[in-house]
N, C-alpha and C positions, 0 to 999 in steps of 0.2 A: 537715340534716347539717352539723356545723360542717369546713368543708374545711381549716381553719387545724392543729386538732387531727388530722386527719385523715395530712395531708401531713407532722406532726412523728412521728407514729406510724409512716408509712413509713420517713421518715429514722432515725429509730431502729431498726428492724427492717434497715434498710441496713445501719445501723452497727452491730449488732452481728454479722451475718454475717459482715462484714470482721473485727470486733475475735476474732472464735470462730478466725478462721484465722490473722489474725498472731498472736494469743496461740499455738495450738495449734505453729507453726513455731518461733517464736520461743523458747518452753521449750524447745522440743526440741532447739535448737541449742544454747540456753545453759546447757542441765542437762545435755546431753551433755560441751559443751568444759568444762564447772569438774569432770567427772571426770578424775581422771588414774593411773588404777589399768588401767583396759583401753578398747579404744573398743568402744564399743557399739554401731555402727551395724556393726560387723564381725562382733559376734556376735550380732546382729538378724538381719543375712544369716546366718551359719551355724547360725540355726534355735536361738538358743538361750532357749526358753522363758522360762526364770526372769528373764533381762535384759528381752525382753519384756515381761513382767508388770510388773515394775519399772518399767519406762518408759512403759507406758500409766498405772501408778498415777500416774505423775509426772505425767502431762498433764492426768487427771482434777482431782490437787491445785492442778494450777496452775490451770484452768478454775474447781474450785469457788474458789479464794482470789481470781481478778480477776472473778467474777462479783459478788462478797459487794463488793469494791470498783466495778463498776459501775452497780450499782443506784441508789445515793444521788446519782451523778452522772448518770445519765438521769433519774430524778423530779426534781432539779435543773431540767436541762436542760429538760424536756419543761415545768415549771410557770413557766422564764421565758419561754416560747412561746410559752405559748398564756394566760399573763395580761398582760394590757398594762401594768398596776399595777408588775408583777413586775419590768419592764425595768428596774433602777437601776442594773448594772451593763450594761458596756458591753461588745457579741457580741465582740470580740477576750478582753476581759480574760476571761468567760466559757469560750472555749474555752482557752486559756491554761489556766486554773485546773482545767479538765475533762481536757487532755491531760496536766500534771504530776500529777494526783491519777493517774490510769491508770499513767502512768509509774513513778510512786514505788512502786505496788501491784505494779508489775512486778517491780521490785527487789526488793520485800521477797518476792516466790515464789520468785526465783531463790537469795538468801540465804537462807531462810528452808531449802530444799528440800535444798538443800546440805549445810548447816549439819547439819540432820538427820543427814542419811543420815552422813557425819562422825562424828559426835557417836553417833550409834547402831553404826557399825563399832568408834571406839575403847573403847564400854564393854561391845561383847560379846564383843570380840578376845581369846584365849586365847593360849596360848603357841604351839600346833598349829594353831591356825584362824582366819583371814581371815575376816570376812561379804562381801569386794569377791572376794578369790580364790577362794569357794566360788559366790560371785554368776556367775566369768569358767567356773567347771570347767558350770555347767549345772543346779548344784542349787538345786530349784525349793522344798523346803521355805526357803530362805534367803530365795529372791524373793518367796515368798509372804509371810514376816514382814515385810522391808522393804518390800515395797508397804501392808502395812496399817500399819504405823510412818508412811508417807508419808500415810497419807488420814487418819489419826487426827488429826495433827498440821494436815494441811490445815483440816478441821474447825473446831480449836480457834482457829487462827489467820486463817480466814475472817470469822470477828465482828471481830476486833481491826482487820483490814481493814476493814470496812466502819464500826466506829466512829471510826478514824480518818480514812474518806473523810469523812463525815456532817460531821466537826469541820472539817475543812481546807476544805469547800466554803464560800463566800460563802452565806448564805440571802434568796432574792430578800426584799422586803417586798411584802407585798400590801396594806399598807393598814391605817390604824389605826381601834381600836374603843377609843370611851368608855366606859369603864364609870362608870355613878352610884349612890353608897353612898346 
């Protein structure tokens, strides 16, 4: 049993327990404060479904969007660990580059999440009808489209995240091969 690879397996599995909760708290705070139509954690407490729904999709989309950016930075991580070749750069610059890449991802779910829901009230907005004022009365055919407006868009915007994690990471080197023509 190689205990090297063994021990980065754990610390990985550490890490991302912790990263599943400060992600999970962390949208929640910050997709709550960038609304400014009703608070939601007020009508969480008075039982109001449709805002619920809405806000679990948000957690999901945020989950699936820094998951798609995690990946590229743990195989990263875990393949300059456990190759010795791989060490070129240096464990500070490493995490540096492992925490802005998560961070940046961060940013783009809370923009990204925003933005959306934004950009989907103003172009469904009628003269008569709110999709935020109809979200605050309790109606859950509303909540139910903007939750799936939200996971759609997580979706699409999950690859872009993780192709842009993949580009911004350093790629350790393992080692060069001759090829002879």
């Amino acid at each position: 049993m190689d205990f090297i690879r063994v021990l980065v397996s754990l610390c990985e599995l550490l890490l991302t327990v912790v990263m599943a909760v400060l992600v999970v708290y962390m949208t929640l705070r910050a997709l709550i404060r960038a609304n400014t139509d009703f608070d939601e954690d007020q009508e969480i407490l008075r039982g109001n479904i449709a805002v619920g729904l809405l806000v679990a999709s948000l957690l999901l989309a945020a989950a699936n969007i820094m998951h798609q950016a995690f990946k590229p930075v743990a195989d990263t991580i875990h393949l300059y660990l456990t190759s010795p070749a791989a060490q070129t750069t240096g464990h500070w610059k490493m995490a540096f580059y492992s925490l802005g890449n998560l961070l940046l991802a961060f940013g783009i779910v809370v923009v990204t999440l925003s933005f959306t829901l934004r950009l989907f009230g103003k172009l469904t907005r009628t003269k008569d009808t709110r999709p935020g004022k109809e979200l605050q009365k309790g109606n859950l055919a509303v909540g139910i489209i903007l939750s799936c407006v939200v996971l759609i868009v997580s979706l699409f915007v999950g690859g872009g995240v993780k192709s842009l994690s993949e580009a911004l990471l350093p790629k350790p080197e393992i080692g060069m091969m001759r090829i002879m023509r």
